[in-house]
N, C-alpha and C positions, 0 to 999 in steps of 0.2 A: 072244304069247299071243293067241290067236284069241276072236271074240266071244262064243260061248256059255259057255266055260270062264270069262271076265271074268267073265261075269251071274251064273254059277253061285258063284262064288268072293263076288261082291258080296255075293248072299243070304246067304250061309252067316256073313260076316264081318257083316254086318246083322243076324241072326238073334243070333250071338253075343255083338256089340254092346248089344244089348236086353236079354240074358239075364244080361248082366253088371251092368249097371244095375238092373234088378228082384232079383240079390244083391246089392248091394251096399246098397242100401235096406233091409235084413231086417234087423232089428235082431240082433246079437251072439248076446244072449242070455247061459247060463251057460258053451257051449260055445265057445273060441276058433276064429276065422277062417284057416283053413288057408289059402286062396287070398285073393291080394291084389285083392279083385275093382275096386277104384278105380282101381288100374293096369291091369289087364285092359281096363277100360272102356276105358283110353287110348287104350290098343294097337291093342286091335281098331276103335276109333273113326278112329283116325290111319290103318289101313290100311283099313279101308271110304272114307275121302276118297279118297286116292291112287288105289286102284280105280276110284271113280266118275272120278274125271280122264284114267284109262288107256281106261275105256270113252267117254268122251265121245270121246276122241281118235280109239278105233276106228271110230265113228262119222260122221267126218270133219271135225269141228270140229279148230282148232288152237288150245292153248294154251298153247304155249312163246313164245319171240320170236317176232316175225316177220322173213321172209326177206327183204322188202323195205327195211328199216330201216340208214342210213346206214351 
């Protein structure tokens, strides 16, 4: 995956991550919650991280092992 498609993919997964948090904050009310939005939050929150790690990585930082290590 190349760089601008990461970026593009981050925002969107950030944008949805927020969106999800400001439902899931909204009180019930009389109508029941079709969407799980607390899990949603998760989701999208655990793959906006990974993201940022894929893009740091595109970037030229490494952060798996290192290759010099015993």
């Amino acid at each position: 995956m190349d760089l601008p498609l990461t970026v593009a993919l981050v925002a969107l997964l950030l944008a949805l991550t927020v969106f999800a948090g400001w439902r899931d904050m909204q009180p019930a009310g009389l109508n029941p919650r079709i969407a799980p939005w607390r899990l949603l939050l998760l989701l999208f929150g655990a793959a906006t991280l990974i993201l940022c790690v894929h893009l740091v990585n595109l970037m030229g930082l490494t952060t798996g092992r290192s290759q010099m290590a015993p």
